[in-house]
N, CA, C and O atoms as a DFTB+ gen file, in Angstrom:
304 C
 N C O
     1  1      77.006    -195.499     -89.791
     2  2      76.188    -196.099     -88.762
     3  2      76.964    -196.282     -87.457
     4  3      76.593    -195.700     -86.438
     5  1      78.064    -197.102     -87.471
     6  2      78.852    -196.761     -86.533
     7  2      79.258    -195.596     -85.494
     8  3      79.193    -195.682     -84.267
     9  1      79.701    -194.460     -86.269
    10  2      79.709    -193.800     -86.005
    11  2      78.533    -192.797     -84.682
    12  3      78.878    -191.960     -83.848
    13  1      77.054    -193.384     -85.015
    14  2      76.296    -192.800     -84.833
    15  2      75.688    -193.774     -83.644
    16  3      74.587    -193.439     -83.205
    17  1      76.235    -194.805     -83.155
    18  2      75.972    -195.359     -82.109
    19  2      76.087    -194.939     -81.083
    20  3      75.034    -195.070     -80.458
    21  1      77.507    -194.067     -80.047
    22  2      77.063    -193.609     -79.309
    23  2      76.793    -192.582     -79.228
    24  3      77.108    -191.992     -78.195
    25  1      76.115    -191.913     -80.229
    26  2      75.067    -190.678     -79.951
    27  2      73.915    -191.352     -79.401
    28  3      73.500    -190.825     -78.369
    29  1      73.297    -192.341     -79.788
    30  2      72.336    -193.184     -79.697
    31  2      72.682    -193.548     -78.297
    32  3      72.710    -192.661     -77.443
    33  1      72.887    -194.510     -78.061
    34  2      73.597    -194.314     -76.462
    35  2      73.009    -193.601     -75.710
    36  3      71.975    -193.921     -75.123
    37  1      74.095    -191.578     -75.541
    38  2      73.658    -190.979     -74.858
    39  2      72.189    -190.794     -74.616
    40  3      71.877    -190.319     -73.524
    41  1      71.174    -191.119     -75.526
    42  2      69.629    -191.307     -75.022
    43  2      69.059    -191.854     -74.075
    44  3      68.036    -191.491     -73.495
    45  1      69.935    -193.058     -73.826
    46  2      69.416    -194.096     -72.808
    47  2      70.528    -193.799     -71.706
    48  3      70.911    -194.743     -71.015
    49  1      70.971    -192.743     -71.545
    50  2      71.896    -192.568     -69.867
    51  2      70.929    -191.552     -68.738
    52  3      70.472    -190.518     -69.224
    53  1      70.783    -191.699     -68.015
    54  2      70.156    -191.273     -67.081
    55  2      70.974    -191.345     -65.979
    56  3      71.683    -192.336     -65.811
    57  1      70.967    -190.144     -64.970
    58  2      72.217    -190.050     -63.812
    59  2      71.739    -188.654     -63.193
    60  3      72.121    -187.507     -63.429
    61  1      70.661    -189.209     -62.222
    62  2      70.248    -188.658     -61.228
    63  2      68.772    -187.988     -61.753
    64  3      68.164    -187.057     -61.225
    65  1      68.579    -188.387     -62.376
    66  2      67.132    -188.419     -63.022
    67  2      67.291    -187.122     -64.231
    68  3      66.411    -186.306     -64.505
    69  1      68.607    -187.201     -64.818
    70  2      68.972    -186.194     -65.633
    71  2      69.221    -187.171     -66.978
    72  3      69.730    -188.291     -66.928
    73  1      68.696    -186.421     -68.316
    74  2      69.098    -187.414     -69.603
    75  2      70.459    -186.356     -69.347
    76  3      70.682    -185.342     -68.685
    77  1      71.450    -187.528     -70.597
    78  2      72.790    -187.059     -71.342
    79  2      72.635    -185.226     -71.779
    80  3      73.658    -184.570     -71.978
    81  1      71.758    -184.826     -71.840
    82  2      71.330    -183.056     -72.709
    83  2      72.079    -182.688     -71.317
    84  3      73.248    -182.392     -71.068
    85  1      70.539    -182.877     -70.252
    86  2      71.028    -181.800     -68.862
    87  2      71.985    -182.237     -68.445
    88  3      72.678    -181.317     -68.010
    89  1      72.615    -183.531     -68.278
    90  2      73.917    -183.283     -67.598
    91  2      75.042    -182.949     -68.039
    92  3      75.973    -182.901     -67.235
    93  1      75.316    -182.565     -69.692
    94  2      76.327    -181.789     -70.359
    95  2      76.184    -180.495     -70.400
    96  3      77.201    -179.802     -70.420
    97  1      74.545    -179.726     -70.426
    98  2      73.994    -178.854     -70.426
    99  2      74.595    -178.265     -68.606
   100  3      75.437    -177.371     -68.533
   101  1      74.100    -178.822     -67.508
   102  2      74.950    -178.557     -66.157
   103  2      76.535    -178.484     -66.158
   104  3      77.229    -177.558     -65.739
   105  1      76.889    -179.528     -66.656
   106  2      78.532    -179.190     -66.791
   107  2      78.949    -178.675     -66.969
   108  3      79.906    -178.321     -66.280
   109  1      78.538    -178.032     -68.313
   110  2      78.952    -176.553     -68.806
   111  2      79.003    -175.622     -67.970
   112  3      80.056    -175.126     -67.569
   113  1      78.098    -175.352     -67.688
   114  2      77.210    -174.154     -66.967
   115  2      78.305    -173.972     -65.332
   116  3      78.998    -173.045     -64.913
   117  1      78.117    -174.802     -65.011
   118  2      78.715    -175.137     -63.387
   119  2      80.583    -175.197     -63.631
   120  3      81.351    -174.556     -62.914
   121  1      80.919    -175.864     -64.481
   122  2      82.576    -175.759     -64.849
   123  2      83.156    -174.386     -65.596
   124  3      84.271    -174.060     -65.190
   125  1      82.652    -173.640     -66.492
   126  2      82.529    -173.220     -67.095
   127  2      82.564    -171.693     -67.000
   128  3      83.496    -170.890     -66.985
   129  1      80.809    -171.523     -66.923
   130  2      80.419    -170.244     -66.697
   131  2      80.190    -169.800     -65.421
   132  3      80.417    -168.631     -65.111
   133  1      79.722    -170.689     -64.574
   134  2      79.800    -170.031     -62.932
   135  2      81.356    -170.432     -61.946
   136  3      81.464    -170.802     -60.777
   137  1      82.203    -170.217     -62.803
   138  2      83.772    -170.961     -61.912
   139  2      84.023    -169.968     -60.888
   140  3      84.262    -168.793     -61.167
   141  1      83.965    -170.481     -59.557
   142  2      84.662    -169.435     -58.728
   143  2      85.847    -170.210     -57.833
   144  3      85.976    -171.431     -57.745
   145  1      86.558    -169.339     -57.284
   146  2      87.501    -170.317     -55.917
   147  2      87.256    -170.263     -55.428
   148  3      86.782    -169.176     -55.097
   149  1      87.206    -171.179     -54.752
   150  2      87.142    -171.999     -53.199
   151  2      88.224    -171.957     -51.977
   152  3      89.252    -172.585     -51.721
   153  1      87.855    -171.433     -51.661
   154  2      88.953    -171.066     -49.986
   155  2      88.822    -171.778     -48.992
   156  3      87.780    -171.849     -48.341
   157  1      89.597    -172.238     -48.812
   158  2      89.618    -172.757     -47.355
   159  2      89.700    -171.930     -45.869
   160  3      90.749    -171.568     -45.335
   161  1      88.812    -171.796     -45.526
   162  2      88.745    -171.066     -44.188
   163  2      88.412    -171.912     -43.055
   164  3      87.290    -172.411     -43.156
   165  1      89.039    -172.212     -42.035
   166  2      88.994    -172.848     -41.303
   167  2      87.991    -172.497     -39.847
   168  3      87.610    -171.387     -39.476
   169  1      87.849    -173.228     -39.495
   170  2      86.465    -172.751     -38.258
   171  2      86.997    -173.174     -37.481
   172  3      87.488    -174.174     -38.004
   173  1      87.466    -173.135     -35.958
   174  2      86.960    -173.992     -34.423
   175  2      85.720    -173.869     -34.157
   176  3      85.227    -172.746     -34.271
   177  1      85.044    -174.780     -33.812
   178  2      83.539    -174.896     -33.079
   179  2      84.116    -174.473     -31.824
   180  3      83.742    -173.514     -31.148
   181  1      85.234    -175.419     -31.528
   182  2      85.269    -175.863     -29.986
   183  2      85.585    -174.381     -29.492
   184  3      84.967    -173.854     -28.567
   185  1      86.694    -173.712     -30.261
   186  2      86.859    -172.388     -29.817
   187  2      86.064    -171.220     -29.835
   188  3      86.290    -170.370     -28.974
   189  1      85.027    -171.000     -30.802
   190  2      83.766    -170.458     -30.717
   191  2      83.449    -170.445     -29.480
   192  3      83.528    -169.407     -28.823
   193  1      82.829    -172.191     -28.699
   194  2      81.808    -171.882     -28.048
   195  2      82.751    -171.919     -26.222
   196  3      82.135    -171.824     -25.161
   197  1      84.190    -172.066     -26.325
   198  2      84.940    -171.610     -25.287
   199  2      85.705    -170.278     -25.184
   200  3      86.617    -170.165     -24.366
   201  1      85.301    -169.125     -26.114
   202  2      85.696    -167.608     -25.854
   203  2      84.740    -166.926     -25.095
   204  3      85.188    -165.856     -24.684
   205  1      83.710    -167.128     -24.795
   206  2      83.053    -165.699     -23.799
   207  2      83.884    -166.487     -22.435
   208  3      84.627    -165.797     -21.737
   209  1      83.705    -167.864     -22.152
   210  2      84.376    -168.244     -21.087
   211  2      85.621    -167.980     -20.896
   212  3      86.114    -167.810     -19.781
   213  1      86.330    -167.916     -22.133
   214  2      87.774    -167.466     -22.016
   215  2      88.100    -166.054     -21.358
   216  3      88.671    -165.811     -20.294
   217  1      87.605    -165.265     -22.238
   218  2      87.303    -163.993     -21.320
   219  2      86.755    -163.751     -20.436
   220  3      87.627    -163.083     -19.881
   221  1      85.994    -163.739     -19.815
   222  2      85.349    -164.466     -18.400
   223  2      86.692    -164.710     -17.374
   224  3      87.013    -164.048     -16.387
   225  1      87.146    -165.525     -17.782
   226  2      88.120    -166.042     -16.919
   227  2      89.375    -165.148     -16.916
   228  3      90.059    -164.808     -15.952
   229  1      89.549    -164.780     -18.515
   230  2      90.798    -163.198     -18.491
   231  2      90.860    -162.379     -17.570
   232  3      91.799    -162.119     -16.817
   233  1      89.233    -161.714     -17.662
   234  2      89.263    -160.652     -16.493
   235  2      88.656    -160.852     -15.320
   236  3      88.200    -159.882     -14.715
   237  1      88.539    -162.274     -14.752
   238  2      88.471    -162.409     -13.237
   239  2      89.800    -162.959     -12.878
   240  3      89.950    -163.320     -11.711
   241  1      90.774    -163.074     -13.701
   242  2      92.753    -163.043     -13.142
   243  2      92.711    -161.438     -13.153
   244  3      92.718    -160.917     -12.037
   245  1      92.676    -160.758     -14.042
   246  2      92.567    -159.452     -13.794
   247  2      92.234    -158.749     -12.689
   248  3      92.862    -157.885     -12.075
   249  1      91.125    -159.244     -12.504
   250  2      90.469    -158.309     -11.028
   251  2      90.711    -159.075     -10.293
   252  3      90.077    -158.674      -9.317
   253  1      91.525    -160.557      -9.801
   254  2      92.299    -160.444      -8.971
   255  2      93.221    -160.072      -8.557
   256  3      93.329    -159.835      -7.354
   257  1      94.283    -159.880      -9.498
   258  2      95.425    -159.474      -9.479
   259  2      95.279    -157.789      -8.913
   260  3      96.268    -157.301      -8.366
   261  1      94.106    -157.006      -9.061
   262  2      94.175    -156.056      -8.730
   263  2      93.633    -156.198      -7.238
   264  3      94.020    -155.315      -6.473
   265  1      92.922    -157.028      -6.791
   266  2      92.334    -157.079      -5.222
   267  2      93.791    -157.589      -4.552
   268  3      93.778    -157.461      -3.328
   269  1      94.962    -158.103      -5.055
   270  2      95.372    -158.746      -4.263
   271  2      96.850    -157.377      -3.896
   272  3      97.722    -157.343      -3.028
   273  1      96.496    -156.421      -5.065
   274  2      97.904    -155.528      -4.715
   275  2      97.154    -154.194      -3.581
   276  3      97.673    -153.345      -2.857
   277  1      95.424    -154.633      -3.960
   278  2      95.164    -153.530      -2.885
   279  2      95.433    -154.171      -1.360
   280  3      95.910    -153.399      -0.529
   281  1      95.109    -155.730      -0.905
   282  2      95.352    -156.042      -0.118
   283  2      96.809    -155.924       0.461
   284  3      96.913    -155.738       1.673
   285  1      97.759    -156.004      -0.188
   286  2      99.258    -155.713      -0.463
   287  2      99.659    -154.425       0.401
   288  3     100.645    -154.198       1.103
   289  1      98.526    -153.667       0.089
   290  2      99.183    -151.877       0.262
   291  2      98.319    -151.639       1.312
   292  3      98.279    -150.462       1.672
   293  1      97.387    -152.675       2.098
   294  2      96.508    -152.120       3.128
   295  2      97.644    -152.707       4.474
   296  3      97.969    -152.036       5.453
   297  1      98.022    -153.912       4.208
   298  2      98.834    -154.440       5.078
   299  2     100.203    -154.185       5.022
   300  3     100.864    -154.845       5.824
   301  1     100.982    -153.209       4.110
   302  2     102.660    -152.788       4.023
   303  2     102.269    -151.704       4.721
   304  3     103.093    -150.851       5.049
């Protein structure tokens, strides 16, 4: 009898509107049989949404630097 108490038990657990079956039944399943790794890949937002501007700004130093050697060679 003892023994057979907390089997009895697991009847009355509920945890997340799941009896004791599905949430050993999920555990399995999710630890188990679907195991994959997890990577960490890292994101910038901030740098995302400041690269077209970045470039933007690359090549208008660029095309100054080139207006300023034509000005250079109009006046030497």
């Amino acid at each position: 009898m003892i023994a057979a108490v907390p089997f009895a038990a697991l009847g009355f657990v509920k945890y997340q509107g799941m009896t004791a079956e599905q949430i050993a039944f999920n555990a399995v399943r999710s630890l188990l049989l679907t195991y994959t790794d997890l990577t960490y890949q890292p994101y910038n937002f901030y740098y995302e949404l400041m690269k077209e501007k970045q470039k933007r700004e690359e090549r208008e130093k660029k095309h100054d630097k080139k207006l300023r050697k034509i000005k250079k060679a109009k006046q030497g």
